[in-house]
N, C-alpha and C positions, 0 to 999 in steps of 0.2 A: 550880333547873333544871340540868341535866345540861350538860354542852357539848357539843356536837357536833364529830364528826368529819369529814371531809369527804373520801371514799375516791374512789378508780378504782377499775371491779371487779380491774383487774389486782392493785392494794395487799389489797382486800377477799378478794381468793382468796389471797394469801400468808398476811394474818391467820388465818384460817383454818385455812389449811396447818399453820402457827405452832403455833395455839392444840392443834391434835389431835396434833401431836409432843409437846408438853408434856403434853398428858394421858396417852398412849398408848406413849409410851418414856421419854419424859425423866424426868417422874416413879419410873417403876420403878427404871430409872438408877441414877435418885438412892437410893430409898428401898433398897435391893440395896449402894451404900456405905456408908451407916449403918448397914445388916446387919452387913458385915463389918468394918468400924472398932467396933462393937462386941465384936466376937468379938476383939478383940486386948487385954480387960482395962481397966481402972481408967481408968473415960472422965476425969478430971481432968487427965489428965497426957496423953491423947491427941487428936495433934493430925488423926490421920484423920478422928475423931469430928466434931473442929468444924469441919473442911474442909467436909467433907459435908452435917454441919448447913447452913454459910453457906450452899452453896449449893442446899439446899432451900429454904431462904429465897428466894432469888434468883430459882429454878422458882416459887415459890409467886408473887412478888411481881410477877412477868413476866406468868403465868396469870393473875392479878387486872385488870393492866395490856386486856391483850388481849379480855378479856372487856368491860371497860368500852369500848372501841373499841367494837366488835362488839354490844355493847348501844346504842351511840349514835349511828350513822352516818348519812350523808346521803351515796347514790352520784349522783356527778356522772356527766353526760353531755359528754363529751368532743366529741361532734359537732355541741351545738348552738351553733352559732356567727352565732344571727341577732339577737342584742342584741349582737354584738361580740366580743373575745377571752372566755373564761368556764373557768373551774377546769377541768382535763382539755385544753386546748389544747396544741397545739406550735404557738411562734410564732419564726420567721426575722428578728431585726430586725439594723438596720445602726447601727453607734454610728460615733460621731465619728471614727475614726479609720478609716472606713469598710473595717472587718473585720464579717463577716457571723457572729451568733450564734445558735445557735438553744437554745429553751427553751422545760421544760413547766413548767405551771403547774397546780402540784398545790395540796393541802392540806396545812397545816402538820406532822400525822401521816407525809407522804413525802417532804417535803422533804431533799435533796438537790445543793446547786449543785453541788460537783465533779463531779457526771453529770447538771448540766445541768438539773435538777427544780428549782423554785422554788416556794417554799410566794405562794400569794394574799396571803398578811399581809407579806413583805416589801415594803420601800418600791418595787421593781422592780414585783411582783407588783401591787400596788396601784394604779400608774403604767397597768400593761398593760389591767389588767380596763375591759370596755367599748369598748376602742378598735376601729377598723377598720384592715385595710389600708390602705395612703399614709401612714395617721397617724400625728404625733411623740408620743413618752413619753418624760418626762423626771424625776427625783426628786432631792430633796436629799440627799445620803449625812449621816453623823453627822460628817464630814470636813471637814463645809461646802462639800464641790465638789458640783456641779449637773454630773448625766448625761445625756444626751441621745441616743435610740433612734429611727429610724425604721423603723416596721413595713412589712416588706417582705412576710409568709407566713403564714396562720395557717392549719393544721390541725387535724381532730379525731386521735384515738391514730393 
């Protein structure tokens, strides 16, 4: 069985985006520098040649990538929030040292903490899912310290 992805449409229309640049420029791009890395002679010794090769590779291996995303996705609903926090949330919580954070809770495909995105499958992510407002969430880190959040906000996007 395939994995699943678990998108925003916001992530799902970049994929997209993504995947028709790659077909539609990027490739040509590419395929337009190994024209001309070949036009300069005895491809063994040319290092144009295998620049461009790698990185048709790279276009090709990305294209592949994104295809299988977009073959196997599951779009969250950011706004329902009547079993609790749930993948597509932005959640306001208050940790110990009582500084206010806020955080979405995506899928592992968008994850991003330094802007704040936390995929479901972190220990944070995991801690949140289901809870309600008032409620504490707390998880062990691999550090052995225990965090502790209270959920002060939760929105849909």
């Amino acid at each position: 069985m395939a994995k699943e992805y678990k998108l925003t449409q916001e992530r799902l229309d970049a994929l997209r985006e993504e995947l028709h640049y790659l077909k539609t420029v990027r490739e040509k791009e590419v395929a337009d520098l190994i024209k001309e890395a070949r036009s300069f002679g005895d491809l063994s010794e040319n290092s144009e040649y295998d620049e461009a090769k790698n990185e048709q590779g790279k276009v090709f291996s990305r294209k592949v990538e994104v295809e299988e995303i977009l073959a196997n996705y599951i779009l969250i609903d950011p706004n329902d929030v009547s079993q609790g926090i749930q993948l597509g949330a932005s959640v306001a919580l208050l940790d110990e040292y009582k500084e206010e954070i806020i955080y979405k809770i995506v899928g592992s495909e968008e994850a991003d903490p330094m802007q704040g995105r936390i995929s479901e499958e972190s220990p944070l992510g995991r801690a949140l899912l289901g809870k309600n407002i008032g409620e504490s969430a707390s998880y062990d880190a691999p550090n052995g310290m225990t965090f502790h959040y209270k959920i002060l906000k939760v929105t849909g996007q």
